[in-house]
N, C-alpha and C positions, 0 to 999 in steps of 0.2 A: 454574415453581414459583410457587405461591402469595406472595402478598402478606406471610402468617403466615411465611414460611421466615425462622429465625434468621441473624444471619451466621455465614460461615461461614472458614476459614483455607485456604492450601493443604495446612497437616499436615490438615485434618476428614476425620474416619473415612469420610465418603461420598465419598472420592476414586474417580476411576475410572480403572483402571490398563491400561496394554497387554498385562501378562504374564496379564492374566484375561480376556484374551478367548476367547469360544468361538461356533463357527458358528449362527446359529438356528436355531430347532428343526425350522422347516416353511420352505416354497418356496410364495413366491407366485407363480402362473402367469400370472396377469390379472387386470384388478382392476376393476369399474364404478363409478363416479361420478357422480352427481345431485348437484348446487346448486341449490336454490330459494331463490334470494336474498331478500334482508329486512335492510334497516339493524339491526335489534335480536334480527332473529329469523331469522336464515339456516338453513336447514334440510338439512343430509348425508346422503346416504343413502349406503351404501357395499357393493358387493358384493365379496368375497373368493375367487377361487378356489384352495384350500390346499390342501398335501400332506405328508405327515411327512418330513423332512431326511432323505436318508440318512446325511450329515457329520453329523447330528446323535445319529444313534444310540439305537434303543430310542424309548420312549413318553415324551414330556416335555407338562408344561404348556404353554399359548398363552398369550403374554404379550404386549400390545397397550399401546403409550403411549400416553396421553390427557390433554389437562391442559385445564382450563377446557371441560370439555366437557359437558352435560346431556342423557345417556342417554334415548332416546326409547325403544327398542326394540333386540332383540336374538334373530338366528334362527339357526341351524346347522340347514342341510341344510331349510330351511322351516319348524322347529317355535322356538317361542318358549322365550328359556329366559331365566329372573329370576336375574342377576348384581346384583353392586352393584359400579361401581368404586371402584379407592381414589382417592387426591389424584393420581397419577402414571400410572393406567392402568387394565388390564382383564385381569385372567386367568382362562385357560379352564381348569380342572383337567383333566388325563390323562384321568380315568376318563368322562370326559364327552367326549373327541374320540376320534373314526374311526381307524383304523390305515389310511387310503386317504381318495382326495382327497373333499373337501368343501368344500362352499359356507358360509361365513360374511357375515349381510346385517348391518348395524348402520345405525343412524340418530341421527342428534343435532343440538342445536339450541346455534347458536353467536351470538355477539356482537357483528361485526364495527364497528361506529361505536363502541364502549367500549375498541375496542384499541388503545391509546394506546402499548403497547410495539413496532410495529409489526412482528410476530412471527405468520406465520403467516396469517390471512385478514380485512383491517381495511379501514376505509377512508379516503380521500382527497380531500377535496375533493368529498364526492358520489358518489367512483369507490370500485370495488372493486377490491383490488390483493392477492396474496399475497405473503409473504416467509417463504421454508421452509428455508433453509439457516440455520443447522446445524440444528438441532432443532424448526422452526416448524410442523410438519405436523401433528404431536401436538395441536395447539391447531384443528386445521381437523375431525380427526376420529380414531378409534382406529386405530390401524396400528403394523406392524414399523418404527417411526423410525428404521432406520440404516443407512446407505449401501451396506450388502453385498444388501441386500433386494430385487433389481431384479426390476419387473414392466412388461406392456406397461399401459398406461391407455386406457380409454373415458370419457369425459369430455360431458357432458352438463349446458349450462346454462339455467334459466331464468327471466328476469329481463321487464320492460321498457325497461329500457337499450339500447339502439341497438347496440352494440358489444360481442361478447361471446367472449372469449377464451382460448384454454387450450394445453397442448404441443400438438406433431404438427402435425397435418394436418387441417383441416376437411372433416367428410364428409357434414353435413346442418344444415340450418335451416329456421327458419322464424319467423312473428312469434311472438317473446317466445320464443328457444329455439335454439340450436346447440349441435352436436354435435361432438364432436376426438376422433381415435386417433391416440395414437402407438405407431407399429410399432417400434421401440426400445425395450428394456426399459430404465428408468431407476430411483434409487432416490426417493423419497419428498421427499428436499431440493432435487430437481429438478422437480417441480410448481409450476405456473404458472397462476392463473386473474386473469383482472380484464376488469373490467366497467363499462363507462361511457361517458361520449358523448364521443365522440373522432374525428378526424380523422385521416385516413393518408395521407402523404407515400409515393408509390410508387414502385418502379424493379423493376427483374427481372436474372438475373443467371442467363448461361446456362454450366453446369461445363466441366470439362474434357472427360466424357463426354456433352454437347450435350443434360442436362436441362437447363430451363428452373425457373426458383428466384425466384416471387413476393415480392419482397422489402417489408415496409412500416413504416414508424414512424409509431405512435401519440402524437397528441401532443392536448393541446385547441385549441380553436378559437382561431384569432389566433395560434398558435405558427407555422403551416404553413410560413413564409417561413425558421423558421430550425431545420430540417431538412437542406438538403441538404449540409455538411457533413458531418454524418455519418452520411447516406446515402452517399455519396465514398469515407469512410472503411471503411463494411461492405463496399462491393465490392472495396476493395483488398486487403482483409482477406483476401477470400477469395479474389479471385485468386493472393495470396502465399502462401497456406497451401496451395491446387494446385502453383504451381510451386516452391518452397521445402520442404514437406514430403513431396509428394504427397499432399495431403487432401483428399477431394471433400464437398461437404457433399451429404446423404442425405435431405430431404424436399423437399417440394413446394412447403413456405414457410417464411419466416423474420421475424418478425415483434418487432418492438421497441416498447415501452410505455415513453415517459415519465411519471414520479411525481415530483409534488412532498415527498411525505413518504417519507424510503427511508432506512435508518439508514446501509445500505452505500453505495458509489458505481456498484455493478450487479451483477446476476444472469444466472447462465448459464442457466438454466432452458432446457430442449430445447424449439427452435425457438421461443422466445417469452422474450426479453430483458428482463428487466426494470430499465428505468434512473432512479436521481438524474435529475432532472428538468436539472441543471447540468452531466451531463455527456451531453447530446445538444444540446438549443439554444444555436444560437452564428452569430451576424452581427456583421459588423467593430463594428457600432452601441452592441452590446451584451457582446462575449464578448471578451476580450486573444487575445494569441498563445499565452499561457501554458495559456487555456481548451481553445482548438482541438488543442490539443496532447497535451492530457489526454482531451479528447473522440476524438481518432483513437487515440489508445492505448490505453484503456478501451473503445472499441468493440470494438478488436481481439483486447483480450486475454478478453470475453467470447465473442466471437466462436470465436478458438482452443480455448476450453474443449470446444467442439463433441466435438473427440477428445481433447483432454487433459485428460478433466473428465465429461463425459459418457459418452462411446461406452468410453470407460476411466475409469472411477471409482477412486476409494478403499475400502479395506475398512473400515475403522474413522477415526474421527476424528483417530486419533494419526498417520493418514496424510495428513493436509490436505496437506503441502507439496510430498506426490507431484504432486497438479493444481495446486496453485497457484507453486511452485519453477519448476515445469514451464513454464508458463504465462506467466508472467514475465518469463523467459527467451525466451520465443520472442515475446513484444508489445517485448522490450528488442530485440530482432531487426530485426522488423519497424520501431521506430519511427525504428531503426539506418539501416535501406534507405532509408527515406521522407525522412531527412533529414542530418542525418552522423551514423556512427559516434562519431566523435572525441567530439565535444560532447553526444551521448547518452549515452556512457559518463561522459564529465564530472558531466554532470545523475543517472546512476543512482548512482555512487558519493558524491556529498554526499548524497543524502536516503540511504541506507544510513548513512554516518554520523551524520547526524542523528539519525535515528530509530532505526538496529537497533546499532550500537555504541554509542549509550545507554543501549538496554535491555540489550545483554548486560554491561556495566559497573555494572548497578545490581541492586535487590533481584526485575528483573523477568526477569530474566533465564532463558531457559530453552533446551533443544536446538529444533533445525528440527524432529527430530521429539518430543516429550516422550514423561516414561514415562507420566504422570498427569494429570489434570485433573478438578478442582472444576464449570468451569463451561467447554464447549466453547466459547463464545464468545469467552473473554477469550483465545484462541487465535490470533484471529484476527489477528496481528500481524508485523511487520515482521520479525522472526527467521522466520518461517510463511512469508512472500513474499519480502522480496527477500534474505534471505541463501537462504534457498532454491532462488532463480536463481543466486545466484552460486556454489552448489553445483555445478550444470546446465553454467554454463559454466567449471567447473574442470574439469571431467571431461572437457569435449568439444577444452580445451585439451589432456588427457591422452592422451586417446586419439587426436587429430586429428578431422579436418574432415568425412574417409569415412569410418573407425569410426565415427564419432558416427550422421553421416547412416543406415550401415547397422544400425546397435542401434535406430534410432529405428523402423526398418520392420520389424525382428522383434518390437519392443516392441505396435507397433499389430496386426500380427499374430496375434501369441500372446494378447495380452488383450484383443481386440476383446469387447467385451458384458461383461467379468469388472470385479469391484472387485478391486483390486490395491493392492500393498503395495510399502514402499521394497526389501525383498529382491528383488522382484520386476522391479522398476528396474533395479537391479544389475548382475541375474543377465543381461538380456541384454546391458549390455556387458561383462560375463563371457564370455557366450558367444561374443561376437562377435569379443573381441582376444584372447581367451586368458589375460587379467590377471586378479592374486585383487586384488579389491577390498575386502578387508575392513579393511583399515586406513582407505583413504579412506570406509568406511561411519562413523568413528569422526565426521565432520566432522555426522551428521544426529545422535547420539547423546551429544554433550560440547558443552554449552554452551561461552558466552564466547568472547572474539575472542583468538587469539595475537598472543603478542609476537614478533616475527621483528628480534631485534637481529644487525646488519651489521658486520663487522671487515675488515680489510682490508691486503693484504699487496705488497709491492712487490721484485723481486727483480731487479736491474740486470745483464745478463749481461755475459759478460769481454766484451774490447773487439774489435768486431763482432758481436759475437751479439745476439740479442736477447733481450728481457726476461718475465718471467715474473709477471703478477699474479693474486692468490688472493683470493679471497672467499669469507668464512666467515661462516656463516649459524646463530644457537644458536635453538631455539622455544621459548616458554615460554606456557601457557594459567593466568593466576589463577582460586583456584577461585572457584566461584559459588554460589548456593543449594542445597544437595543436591549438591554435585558437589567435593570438594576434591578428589581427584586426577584428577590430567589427562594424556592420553596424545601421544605423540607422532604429528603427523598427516603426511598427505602433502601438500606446498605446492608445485603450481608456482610458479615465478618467471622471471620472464618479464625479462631482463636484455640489454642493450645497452653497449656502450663506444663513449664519443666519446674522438678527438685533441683535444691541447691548442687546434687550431686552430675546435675543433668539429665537425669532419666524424665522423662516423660510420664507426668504423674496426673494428667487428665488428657486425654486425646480430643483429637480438632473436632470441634460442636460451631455450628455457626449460628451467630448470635444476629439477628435480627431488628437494627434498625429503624423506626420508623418515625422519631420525633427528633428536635433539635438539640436536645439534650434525654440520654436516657444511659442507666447505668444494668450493671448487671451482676449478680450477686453467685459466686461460687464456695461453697460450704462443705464443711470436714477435711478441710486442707491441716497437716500435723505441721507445714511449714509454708514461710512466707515462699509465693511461686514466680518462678521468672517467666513476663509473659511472651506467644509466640504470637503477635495480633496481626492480623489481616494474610492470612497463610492462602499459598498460593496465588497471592493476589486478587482474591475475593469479588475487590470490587474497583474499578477505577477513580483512586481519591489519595490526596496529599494524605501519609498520615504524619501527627505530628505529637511524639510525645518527648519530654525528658528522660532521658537514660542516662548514662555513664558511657566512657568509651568500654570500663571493663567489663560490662552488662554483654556488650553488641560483640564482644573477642568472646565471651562465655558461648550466646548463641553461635556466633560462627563457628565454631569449634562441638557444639553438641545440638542445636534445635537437630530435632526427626524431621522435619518440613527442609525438603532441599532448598525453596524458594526462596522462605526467609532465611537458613543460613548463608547464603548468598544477597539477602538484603541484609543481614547486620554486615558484612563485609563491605557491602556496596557505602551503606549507610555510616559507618569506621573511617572509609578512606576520605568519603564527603566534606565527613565535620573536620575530618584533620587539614584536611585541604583549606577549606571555609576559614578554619581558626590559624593558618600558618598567612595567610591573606590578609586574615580583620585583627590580628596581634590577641588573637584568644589563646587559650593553654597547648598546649605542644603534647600532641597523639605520635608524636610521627612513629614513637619507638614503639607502645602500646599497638600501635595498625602494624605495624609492621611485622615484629615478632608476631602478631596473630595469625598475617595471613602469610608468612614463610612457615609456620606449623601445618597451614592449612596443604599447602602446595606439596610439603616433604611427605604426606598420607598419599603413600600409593596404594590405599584398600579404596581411594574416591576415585570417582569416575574420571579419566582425564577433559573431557569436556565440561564438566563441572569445575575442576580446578582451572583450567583456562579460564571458564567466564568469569571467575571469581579473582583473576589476574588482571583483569583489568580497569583501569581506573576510572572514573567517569568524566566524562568528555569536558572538554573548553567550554564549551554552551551551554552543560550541563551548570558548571562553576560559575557560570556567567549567570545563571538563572536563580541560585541559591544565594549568589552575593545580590542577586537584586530583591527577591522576599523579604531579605533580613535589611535593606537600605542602606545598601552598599552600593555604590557605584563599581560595576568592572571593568578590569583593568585588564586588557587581554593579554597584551605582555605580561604585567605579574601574575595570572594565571596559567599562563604556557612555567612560563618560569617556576611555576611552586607544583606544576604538574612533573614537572621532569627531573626537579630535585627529588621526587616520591619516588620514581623510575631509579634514581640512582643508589637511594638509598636501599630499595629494598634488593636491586642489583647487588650493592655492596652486602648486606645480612644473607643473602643466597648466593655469597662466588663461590667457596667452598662445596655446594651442592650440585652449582650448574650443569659442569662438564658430565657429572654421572648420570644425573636426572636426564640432562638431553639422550644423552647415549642409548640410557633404557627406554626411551619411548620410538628409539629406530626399530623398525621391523623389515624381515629377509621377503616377506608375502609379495606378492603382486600390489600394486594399487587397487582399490575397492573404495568407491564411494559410500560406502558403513557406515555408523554411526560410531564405532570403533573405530575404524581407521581415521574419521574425521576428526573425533576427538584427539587423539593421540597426537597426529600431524598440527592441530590447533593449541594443543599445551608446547609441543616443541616451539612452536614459532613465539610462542608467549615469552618461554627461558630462553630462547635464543637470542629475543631485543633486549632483554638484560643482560646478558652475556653482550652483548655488542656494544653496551654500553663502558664494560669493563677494559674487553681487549682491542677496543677501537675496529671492528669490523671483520677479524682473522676467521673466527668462526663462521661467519655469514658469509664471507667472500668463498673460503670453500662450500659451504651449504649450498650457494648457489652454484658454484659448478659441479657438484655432484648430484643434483634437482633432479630427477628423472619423472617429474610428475610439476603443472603449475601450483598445487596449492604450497610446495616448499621453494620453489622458485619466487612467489610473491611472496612468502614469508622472509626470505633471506632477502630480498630487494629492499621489501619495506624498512627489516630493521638496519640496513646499511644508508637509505634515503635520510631515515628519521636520526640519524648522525652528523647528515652534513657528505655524505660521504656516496660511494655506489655509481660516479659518471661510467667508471668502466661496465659493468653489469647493464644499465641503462642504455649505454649503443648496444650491448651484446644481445640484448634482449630486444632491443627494437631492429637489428638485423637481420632474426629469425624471423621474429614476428607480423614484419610490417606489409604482410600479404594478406593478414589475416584481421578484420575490423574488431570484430569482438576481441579478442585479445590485445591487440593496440586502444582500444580505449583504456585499458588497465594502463598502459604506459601514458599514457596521458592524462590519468586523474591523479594515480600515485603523485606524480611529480609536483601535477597542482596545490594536493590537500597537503604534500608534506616538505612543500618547500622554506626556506627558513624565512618568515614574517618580512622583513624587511627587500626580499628579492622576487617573494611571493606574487605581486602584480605584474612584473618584468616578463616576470617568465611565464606568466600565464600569455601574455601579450605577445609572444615569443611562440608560444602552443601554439594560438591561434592563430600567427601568420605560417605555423608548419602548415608543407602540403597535403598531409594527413588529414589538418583539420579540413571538416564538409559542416557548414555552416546550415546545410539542411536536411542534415541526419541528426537527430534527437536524441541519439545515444551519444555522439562523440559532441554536442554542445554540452551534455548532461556531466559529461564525461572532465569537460576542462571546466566548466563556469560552476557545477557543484563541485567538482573538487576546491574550485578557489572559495568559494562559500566557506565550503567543510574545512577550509584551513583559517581558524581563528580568529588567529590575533594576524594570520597576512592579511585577510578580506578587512579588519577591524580598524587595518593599519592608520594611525592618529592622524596623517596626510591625506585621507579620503582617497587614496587613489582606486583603493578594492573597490570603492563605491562606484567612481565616475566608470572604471572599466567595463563594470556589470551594467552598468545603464545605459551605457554607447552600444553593447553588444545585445541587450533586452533592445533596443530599438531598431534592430538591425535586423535581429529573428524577428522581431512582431508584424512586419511588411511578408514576412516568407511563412513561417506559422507559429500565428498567434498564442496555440495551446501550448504548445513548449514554453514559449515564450513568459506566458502567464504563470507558468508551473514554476519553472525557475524564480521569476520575483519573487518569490515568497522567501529568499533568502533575505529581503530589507524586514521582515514583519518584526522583527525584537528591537527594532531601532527604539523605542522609548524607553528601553533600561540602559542605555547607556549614557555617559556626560554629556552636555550641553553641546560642547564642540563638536563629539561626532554626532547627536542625533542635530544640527544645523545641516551636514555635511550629507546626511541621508535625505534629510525632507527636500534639499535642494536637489540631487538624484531624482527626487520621485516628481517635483512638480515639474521638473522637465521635462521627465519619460511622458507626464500626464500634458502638457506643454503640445508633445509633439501631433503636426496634422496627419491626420488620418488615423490614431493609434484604434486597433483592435477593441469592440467590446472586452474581452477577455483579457486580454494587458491592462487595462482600462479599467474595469471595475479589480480587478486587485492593487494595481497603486491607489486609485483612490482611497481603497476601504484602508490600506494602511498610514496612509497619508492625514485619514481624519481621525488617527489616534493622536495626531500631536493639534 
């Protein structure tokens, strides 16, 4: 959309609905492609081979999107015909196309160095790079833009660039000129071209059926060394997607392109990857554990798109979380295998809370699948991906382990080559167990997270018999935007009983949900049993019962389910936190002895003890003080977060120094799951340790670092003091040749600067020469960080606010999508007091205020704008 497009709301009449969709009009067969590249003057030539829909029925216009595009020419069937488009596209009246197949040739002249929305075909550094998902193609040249539209591509470039790229399969070159087919029809948001002088890290990868699979990552010169990570990472990928799903992958090559300017964090694009430049390079030198981590799970989960994404598409937009739900689920899988279970689920379920039980709590909130949308991008969200996996694996908990597996092989079956729908999903484990799923379709079509409040009954049998305990389970879903009433859904729950001694005196049965209220009866118990409810986090829902704090120190010390002994910990340090806040009873000492018992067990995994070190966030605090009707107080949140830090600091100084010492190892660095772990519990006792001796310890930590993941840890915990200027030129001295790691210098500082100087210095970031106002990663890098910092962004003077909305306006002229993604840091404005949520709404009616703003800027102020 143009620059001129007004803002817009989620009620605007230009909304686009699911219940109006209808098949397209024509079938495209094949499609040819010409690039004649030109920084300012790139040249399309496009050939079309068309036919009338039969699903389409009768004689309809040809309707082609196009946006930013300069009509060169225009031929049907060879003869020249003078259209004009409008702002949005190109249509062919009826009366002027063929009842039978024809060729439609177009040409046009595009912009790519001016495309600063990085949408479509722009460039980077010199390189030429595509970005066509959701809607970017429109902008490269005229076409059917929407995912049902699958054609094969001949693809034909010509440039002087060294390197020159596209899907498929390479079938010819020459100087200044290569050619690509892909024998897979795909839709239009899976096109891939880029172009530039590059270097390829190689390996080969031979399938299950003994093809041999050229594997390469494109990176620029000087990167090459930090590559084989994940290169490591795509072959495991695929060997696991052979043995794990039966997936073979189907060309000849498979080729991966690092981009430093990328708005997402990667693209599946058939056979031709396109990645954030941070999430492929990684050496101990330069990359933590937490990178490498990210780097093998984003490889793989582009990787897996292959068939859950590709070779099986989406019909329409409002199916995103069909491939991406899907998707998810199977990299949460895989990243399950590679390292633990346990502590992957730990890691998936906090960012769910973070991020997607924020949004469905707030004004952003929408279904996995929606009915509508403004702007398909602003789709692109946390509710779309990871409640969407945890949809995946509710279902697969429902059906079991071989149902699932065998729905999953009539699924690829049945829809090989088709764009498919969530009915479509369904329907084969419909067909597969014989279950009507339509209540559980309710969990893609009703926003918001349920309340699953727990009761609980105790029944002493005569003397010798045994005893009888009930648990009763009531759901409740608050409404949300468009949605007040809410239905009852289906919740596994996935439940366990310990003896008073702790032993595990019934193992985890998952109990099955399906009305508003329903109870469940467990028989021959010799003692009343301590419950372990919702284990492994079963299913995505508040749960909400009464306990004791000494209940929740019992489970954290002996539940068998790592998950939940890591949720009474979680759930320990909450209420203590909640009640040191709203003047309720005083846990501190109870949470603390618990989990300093917990920490001093060196038989526990140390990445398990790290996650269970840590406290839960400011936003977190912020969102528990406003369920219970509580206004909060970001200051006294930071403030009663850090007194917890100190105390438990203070009950563990005597353990500190030993405990860090023993988790030093003489080995190499190894990005392990082992070695991640270990290096993550050090940095844990280390910021309590820093807390004690004012910085000694982390000042040498840091200059003994021989790897980034103890260098940011020793950074961190001297920053989060108040302390560390020396460390922060020393590190931006080294580093400042290097983007991806200089954003770490630039977010740290933001997220964890002290509240009151927090605006200053972001404002200060932003006039550094570092900062690049239109690269995505380094705005992500300083405006989330000032977000992710509290009670700075929250600060009672509104300054976090106005800064973030002068700079949201600043990106939305240069690109929109970043720009959109980032506002979402105003969406919790209406739990806060009256003065700051005045101080935010005036924020947004500005941003909404300003001329020309972006659809996409645009429909998310609004939609949070009309929760006040």
């Amino acid at each position: 959309m143009s620059s001129e497009t007004p803002p817009v709301t989620a009620a605007d009449p230009r909304s686009i609905w699911l219940a109006d969709y209808q098949p397209y009009s024509h079938v495209l067969d094949k499609a040819e492609l010409c690039f004649r590249l030109a920084p300012k003057g790139t040249r399309v030539s496009a050939r079309l081979h068309l036919r009338p829909s039969a699903a389409a029925r009768g004689r309809h216009v040809l309707r082609l999107d196009g946006e930013a595009l300069r009509l060169v020419s225009l031929r049907l069937d060879g003869q020249l015909i003078d259209l004009t488009p409008d702002p949005t596209g190109l249509t062919l009246p009826a009366d002027l196309l063929p009842d039978a197949p024809f060729v439609l040739e177009t040409e046009v002249l595009i912009d790519p160095v001016s495309n600063t929305a990085l949408e479509g075909l722009y460039m980077s550094n010199g390189m030429y790079c595509s970005q066509c998902e959701a809607q970017g193609f429109r902008k490269i040249t005229f076409w059917p833009d929407r995912p049902d539209v699958m054609t094969r591509y001949t693809v034909r470039i010509e440039s002087d660039l060294p390197v020159l790229l596209s899907n498929g399969n390479p079938t010819a070159s020459g100087p200044g000129w290569a050619e690509w087919h892909d024998p897979w029809p795909k839709p239009s948001y899976l096109f891939a071209l880029v172009a530039g002088d590059l270097v390829a890290c190689r390996d080969s990868f031979t399938t299950m059926s003994g093809r041999k699979v050229d594997l390469a990552i494109w990176v620029r010169a000087g990167d090459e060394s930090r590559c084989a990570w994940a290169m490591d990472s795509l072959i495991r990928s695929m060997k696991w997607d052979e043995e794990v799903y039966g997936r073979e992958y189907d060309l000849d090559v498979f080729n991966i392109v690092a981009v430093d300017d990328f708005n997402m964090g990667a693209m599946e694009n058939k056979g031709l990857n396109i990645f954030n430049s941070k999430f492929v390079l990684a050496d101990a030198e330069s990359a933590t554990d937490d990178d490498f981590a990210r780097i093998e799970a984003i490889i793989a989960h582009e990787y897996f798109h292959n068939w859950t994404g590709n070779r099986i598409t989406c019909r329409d937009w409002f199916q995103l979380c069909l491939k991406e739900g899907l998707t998810v689920f199977r990299d949460q899988q895989f990243s399950g295998d590679m390292r633990s279970h346990a502590v992957k689920r730990i890691e998936d379920v906090a960012l769910l809370r973070a991020r997607q039980f924020r949004e469905d709590q707030g004004p952003l909130a929408h279904p996995v699948r929606p009915e509508s949308f403004v702007e398909i991008n602003n789709f692109y969200t946390a509710t779309v991906y990871e409640k969407g996996a945890e949809l995946i694996a509710m279902l697969k908990t429902l059906v079991g382990d071989a149902a699932y597996a065998k729905a999953l092989d009539l699924y690829f079956s049945r829809h090989d080559g088709e764009a498919a729908t969530i009915e479509d999903w369904l329907k084969v484990f419909e067909d597969v167990t014989g279950r009507d799923l339509s209540q559980f379709k309710r969990w893609y079509s009703e926003a918001g997270t349920p309340r699953l409040e727990v009761s609980e009954a105790w029944e002493v049998g005569e003397a010798g018999e045994a005893g009888v305990y009930t648990l009763s389970f009531t759901q409740h879903t608050p409404p949300t935007p468009g949605q007040k009433q809410k239905n009852p859904r289906v919740i596994p729950i996935a439940v366990g009983l310990l003896g008073p001694n702790g032993d595990e005196i019934r193992p985890t049965e998952v109990l099955e949900m399906t009305e508003v209220q329903q109870s469940f009866r467990f028989e021959g118990l010799t003692a009343r049993p301590v419950p372990s409810i919702l284990r492994g986090f079963s299913a995505p829902v508040l749960l909400a019962r009464d306990s004791s704090a000494a209940e929740r120190a019992f489970l954290l010390a002996h539940d068998t389910d790592l998950f939940n002994r890591y949720e009474a910990g979680r759930s320990l340090a909450r209420e203590m936190l909640v009640a040191q806040l709203t003047g309720g009873a005083d846990l501190r000492a109870t949470w603390a002895a618990a989990l300093a018992a917990l920490i001093r067990d060196e038989s526990l995994d140390p990445a398990f003890r790290a996650l269970t070190l840590r406290l839960p966030s400011e936003d977190d605090l912020a969102q528990a003080l406003s369920e219970r009707g509580h206004l909060p107080d970001p200051e006294a949140i930071r403030s009663a977060r850090r007194a917890a830090q100190d105390l438990l600091a203070g009950g563990l100084s005597a353990d500190l120094p030993g405990l860090i010492a023993g988790l030093a190892s003489d080995r190499p660095f190894l990005p392990d799951a082992e070695g991640a772990g270990r290096r993550s519990l050090s940095a844990g006792l280390l910021a309590l340790q820093t807390r004690l001796d004012g910085g000694a310890a982390a000042r040498q930590a840091f200059d003994a670092a021989d790897n980034m993941t103890s260098a940011i840890g020793a950074l961190t915990a001297l920053l989060d003091i108040g302390a560390g200027g020396a460390e922060l030129a020393a590190f931006a001295a080294r580093w400042q040749q290097d983007r991806n790691v200089m954003d770490k210098w630039f977010m740290l500082q933001a997220a964890l600067a002290a509240p009151d100087q927090a605006v200053e210095l972001v404002a200060e970031l932003a006039a550094h020469p570092g900062f690049d106002l239109k690269n995505p990663n380094r705005f992500r890098a300083v405006f989330g960080g000032l977000s992710a910092n509290h009670a700075g962004f929250h600060r009672a003077d509104g300054a976090g606010y106005r800064l973030l909305a002068d700079w949201l306006i600043r990106l939305d002229a240069l690109n929109p999508q970043s720009a959109a993604r980032v506002s979402a840091a105003f969406e919790t404005w209406p739990r806060y007091d009256p003065a700051r949520r005045a101080l935010i709404t005036a924020e947004l009616d500005r941003i909404l205020a300003t001329p020309g703003l972006s659809r996409d800027l645009g429909e998310m102020a609004g939609r949070m704008r009309a929760a006040g």
